[in-house]
Each structure stands twice: as structure tokens, then as C-alpha cells.
C-alpha positions as CSV (number, residue, x, y, z in Angstrom):
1,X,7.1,84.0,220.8
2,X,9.1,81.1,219.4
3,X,7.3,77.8,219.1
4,X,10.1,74.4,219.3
5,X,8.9,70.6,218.3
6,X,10.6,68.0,220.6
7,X,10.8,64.6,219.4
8,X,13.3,63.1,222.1
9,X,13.8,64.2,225.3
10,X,17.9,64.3,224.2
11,X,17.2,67.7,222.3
12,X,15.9,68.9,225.8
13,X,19.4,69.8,226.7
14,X,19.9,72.2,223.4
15,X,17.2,73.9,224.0
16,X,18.0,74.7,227.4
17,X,21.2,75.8,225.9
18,X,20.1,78.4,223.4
19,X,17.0,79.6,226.2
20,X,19.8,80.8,228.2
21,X,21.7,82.0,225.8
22,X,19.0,84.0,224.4
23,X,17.2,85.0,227.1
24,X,20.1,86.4,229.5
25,X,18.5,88.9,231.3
26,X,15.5,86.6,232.0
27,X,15.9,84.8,236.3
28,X,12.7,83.5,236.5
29,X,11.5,80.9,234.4
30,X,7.4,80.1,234.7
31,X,6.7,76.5,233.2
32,X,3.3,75.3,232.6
33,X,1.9,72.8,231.3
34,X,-0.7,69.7,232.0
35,X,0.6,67.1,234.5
36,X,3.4,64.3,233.3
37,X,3.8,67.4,230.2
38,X,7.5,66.9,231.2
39,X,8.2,70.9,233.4
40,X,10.7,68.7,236.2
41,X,12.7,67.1,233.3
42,X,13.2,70.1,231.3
43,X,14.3,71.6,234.4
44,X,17.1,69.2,235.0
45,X,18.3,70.1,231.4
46,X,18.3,73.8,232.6
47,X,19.6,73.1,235.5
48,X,22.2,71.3,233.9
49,X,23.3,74.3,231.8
50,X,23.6,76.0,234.4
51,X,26.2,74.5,236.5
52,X,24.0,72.7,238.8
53,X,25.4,70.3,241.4
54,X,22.7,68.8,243.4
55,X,20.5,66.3,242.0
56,X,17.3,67.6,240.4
57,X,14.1,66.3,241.5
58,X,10.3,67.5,241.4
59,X,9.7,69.5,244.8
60,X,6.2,68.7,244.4
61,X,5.9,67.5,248.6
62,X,8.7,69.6,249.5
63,X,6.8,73.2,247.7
64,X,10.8,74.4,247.3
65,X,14.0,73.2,246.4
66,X,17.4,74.8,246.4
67,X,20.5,73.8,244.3
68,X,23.9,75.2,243.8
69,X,26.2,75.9,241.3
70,X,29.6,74.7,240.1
71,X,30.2,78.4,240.8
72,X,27.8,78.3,244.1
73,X,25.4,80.2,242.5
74,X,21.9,79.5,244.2
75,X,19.4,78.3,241.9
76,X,15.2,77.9,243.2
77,X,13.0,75.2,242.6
78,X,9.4,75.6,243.2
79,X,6.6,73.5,242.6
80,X,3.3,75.0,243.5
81,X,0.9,72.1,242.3
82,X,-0.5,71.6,245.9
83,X,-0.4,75.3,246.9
84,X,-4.7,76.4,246.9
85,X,-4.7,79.3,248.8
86,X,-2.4,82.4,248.4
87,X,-1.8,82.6,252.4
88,X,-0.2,79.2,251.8
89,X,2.6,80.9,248.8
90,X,3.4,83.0,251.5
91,X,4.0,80.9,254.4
92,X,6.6,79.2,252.3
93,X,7.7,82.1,251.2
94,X,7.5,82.5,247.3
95,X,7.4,85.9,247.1
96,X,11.2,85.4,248.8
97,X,12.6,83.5,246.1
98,X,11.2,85.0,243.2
99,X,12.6,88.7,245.0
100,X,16.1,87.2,245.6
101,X,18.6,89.2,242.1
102,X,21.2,86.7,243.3
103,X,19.2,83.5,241.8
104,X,17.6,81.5,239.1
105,X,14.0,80.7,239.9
106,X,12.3,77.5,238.3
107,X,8.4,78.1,238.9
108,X,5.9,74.6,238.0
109,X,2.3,75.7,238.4
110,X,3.1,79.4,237.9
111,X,-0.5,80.7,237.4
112,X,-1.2,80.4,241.1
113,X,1.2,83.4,241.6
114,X,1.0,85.4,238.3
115,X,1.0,88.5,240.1
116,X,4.2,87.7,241.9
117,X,6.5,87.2,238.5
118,X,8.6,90.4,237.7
119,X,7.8,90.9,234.1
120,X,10.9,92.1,233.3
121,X,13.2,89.1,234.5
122,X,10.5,86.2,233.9
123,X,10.6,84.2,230.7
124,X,7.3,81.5,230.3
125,X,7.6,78.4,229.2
126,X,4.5,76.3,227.8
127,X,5.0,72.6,227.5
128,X,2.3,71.1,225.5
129,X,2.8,67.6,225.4
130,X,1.2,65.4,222.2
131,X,-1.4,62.6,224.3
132,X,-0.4,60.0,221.4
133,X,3.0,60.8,220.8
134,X,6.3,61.5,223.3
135,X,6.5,64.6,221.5
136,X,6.1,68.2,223.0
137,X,5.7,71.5,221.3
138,X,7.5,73.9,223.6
139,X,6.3,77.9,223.5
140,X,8.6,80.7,224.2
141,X,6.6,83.6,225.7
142,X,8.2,87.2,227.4
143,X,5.3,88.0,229.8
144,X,4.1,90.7,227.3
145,X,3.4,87.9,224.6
146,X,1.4,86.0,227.3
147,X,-2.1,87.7,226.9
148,X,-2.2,86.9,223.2
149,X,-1.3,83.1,223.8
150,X,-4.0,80.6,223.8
């Protein structure tokens, strides 16, 4: 586990940095966290790290959005906020995009498909934003860290 304090949303973008420098093996990225916590934004820094071409925005009405690469590498956005049932994750189907070895997968509202995220390539991301404060504390779990996080 490794705990980060954000003060400004500016060090967003080295944080994204050393995640995927750190964490290469790691495809799917699970991000939770209250709403407004700041999961879209920090996604636009990862995205940026990653090449990404198309403009990043919060699939929240969409479910999924797809971006490419510099190199057109295919990169997965999904926002599951409105998803209630799990017939409705696979009408869209998640279980597709988070299956596909080829991509980086961005997951908001992860815990509606917990049994879906390969252990082995998913790397969880709290964002615990400070209600007074435009501060986060960001926590850096592997899936086998998650049971022990509060």
C-alpha cells in the first residue's frame, strides 16, 4: 500500500507518472472514491501519460469510453455509477473490456464488478477527498492489500 497527499491538482500528473512507472504490469486501474472525490480528473492525468489523443471526459451517460494512443493503443473508460443490476454490466459489455490484453482499462464505481477485476493486472486506486480542503489523500492498493483497507 502507498498512501500520497495531494495539495493541487498540478501534482496529479506526477503521480500518474511514477503509478505507471511502478506498476507496469498493472492494465486495469479500479478508482473509487465518493462523488466530485476527483476519479475523471485523475484519469485525464493518466490518460495523459499515456499518450492519449482523444479528449477525456467522464462517461458517466455514455457507461464506456474509448480513447487512443499517440501509438493507437486503445485505452477503456468506464464509468459504472448508474449501472444497478449486474445484467446491465453485461449488456454493455464490461466483462469485454476488462478481458481485452491489448488495453488500459479505467474503472469509476469499481465495486459494482469486483468479481470481474483480474487480480493480477488490476491496480486500486482510493481517492479520499478532504470535505474542507481541495486536498486528497490517494491510496495505492494491489488487489491483495484490498481486504485489509478500511
Amino acid at each position: 500500500m502507498e498512501v500520497f497527499e495531494i495539495n493541487r491538482e498540478e501534482e496529479l500528473d506526477q503521480l500518474a507518472k511514477y503509478i505507471l512507472l511502478n506498476y507496469p504490469d498493472r492494465q486495469v486501474f479500479a478508482l473509487y472514491g465518493p462523488l466530485g472525490a476527483g476519479k475523471t480528473t485523475f484519469i485525464k492525468y493518466l490518460s495523459k501519460q499515456l499518450g492519449v489523443v482523444d479528449s477525456v471526459k467522464s462517461p458517466t451517460y455514455t457507461l464506456a469510453n474509448v480513447y487512443k494512443t499517440y501509438q493507437n493503443e486503445k485505452i477503456y473508460h468506464l464509468d459504472l455509477f448508474r449501472i444497478k443490476e449486474s445484467v446491465e454490466w453485461l449488456d454493455i459489455g464490461v466483462d469485454d473490456y476488462i478481458e481485452d490484453p491489448n488495453a488500459v482499462i479505467f474503472v469509476e464505481w469499481p465495486e459494482k464488478i469486483r468479481d470481474l477485476l483480474p487480480p493480477d493486472r488490476t491496480l486500486m486506486i482510493h481517492i479520499n477527498p478532504d470535505p474542507d480542503t481541495q486536498k486528497r489523500k490517494i491510496v495505492i492498493l494491489l488487489p491483495d492489500e484490498q481486504e485489509n483497507h478500511t
